[in-house]
C-alpha positions as CSV (number, residue, x, y, z in Angstrom):
1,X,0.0,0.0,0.0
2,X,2.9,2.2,0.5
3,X,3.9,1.8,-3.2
4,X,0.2,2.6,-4.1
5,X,0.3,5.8,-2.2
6,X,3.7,7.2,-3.1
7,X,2.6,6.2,-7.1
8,X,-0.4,8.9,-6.5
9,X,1.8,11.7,-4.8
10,X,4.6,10.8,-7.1
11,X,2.2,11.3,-10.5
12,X,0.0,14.8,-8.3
13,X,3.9,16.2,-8.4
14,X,4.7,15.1,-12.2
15,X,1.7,16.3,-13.3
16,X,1.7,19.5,-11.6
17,X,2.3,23.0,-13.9
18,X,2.8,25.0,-10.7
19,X,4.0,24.6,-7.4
20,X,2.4,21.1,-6.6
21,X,0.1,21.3,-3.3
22,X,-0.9,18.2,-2.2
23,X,-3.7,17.4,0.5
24,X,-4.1,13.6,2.0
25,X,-6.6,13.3,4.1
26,X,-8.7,9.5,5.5
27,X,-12.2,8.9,6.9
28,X,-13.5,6.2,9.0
29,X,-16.9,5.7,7.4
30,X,-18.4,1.8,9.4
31,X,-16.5,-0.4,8.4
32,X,-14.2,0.9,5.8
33,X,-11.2,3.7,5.6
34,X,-11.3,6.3,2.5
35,X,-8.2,7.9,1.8
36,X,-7.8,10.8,-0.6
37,X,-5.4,12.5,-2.8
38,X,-6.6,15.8,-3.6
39,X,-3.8,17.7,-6.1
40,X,-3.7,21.3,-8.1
41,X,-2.2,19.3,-11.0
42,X,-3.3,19.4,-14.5
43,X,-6.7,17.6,-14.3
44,X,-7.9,15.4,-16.8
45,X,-10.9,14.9,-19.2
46,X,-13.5,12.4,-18.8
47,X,-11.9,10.8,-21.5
48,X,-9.0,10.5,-20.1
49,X,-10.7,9.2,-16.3
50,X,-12.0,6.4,-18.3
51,X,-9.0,5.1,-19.5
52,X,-6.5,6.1,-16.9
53,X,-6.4,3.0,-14.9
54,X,-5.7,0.9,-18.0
55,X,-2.2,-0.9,-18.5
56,X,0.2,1.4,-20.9
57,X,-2.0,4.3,-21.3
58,X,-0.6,7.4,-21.3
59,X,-2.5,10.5,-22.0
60,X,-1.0,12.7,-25.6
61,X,-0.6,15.8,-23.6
62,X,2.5,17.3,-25.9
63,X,4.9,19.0,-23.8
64,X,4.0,16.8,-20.3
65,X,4.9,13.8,-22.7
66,X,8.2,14.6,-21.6
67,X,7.9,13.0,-18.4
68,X,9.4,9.8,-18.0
69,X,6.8,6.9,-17.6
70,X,5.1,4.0,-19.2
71,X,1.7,4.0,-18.5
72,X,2.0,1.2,-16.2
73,X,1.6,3.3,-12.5
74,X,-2.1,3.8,-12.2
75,X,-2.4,0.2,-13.7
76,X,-0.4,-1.0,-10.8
77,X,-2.5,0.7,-8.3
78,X,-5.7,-0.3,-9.0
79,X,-4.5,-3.9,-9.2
80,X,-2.6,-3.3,-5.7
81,X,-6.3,-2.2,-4.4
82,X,-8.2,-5.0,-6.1
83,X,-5.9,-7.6,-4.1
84,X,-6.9,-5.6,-1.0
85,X,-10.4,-6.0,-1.9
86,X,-11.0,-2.0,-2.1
87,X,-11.8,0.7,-4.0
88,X,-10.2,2.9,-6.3
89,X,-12.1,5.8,-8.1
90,X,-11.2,9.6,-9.5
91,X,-12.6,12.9,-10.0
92,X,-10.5,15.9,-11.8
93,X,-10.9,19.0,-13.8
94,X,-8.6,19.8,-16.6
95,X,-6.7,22.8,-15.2
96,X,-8.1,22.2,-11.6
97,X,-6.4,18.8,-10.1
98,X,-7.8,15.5,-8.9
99,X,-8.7,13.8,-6.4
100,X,-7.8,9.9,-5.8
101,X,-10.1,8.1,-3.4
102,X,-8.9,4.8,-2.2
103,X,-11.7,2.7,-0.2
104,X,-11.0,-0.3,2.0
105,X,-12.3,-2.8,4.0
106,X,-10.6,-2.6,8.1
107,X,-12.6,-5.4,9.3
108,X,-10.3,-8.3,9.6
């Protein structure tokens, strides 16, 4: 899980055209944790939301191509959560940031 989270912060700084601000934050909600990873990054379209979590995609975004990568991160991290038996889902606005929610399970 510690991979999964430092994949998010590591892609809210890479994907940030200004000074990167970051905000984590969790919630206990019954019987499940929600962490989130709220950024000021570059957003993204719907377009992009729907395939972002798909192995080897990589969003054309011209000069951001630039940054070193794969499009195997986000791929990584939902499969990381789907072994945990959790959640992973996004909202963003191009130009605004996004926010990565990560729900799981804490009963044992």
């Amino acid at each position: 899980l510690i991979n999964v989270m430092v994949n998010i912060i590591d892609n809210a700084i890479k994907y940030c055209d200004k000074v990167p601000e970051i905000l984590i934050s969790t919630e206990n909600i019954k019987d499940k944790i929600v962490l989130k990873f709220k950024d000021n990054g570059v957003g993204m379209s719907k377009n992009v939301q729907n395939k972002i979590f798909d192995k080897f995609y990589r969003e054309p975004t011209g000069d951001l191509h630039n940054i070193k990568g794969h499009g195997l991160g986000l791929a990584y991290v939902k499969k990381i959560i789907d072994y945990h038996n959790g959640k992973i889902s996004l909202e963003s606005i191009i130009a605004k940031g996004s926010i990565f929610s990560i729900e799981l399970s804490v009963k044992k």
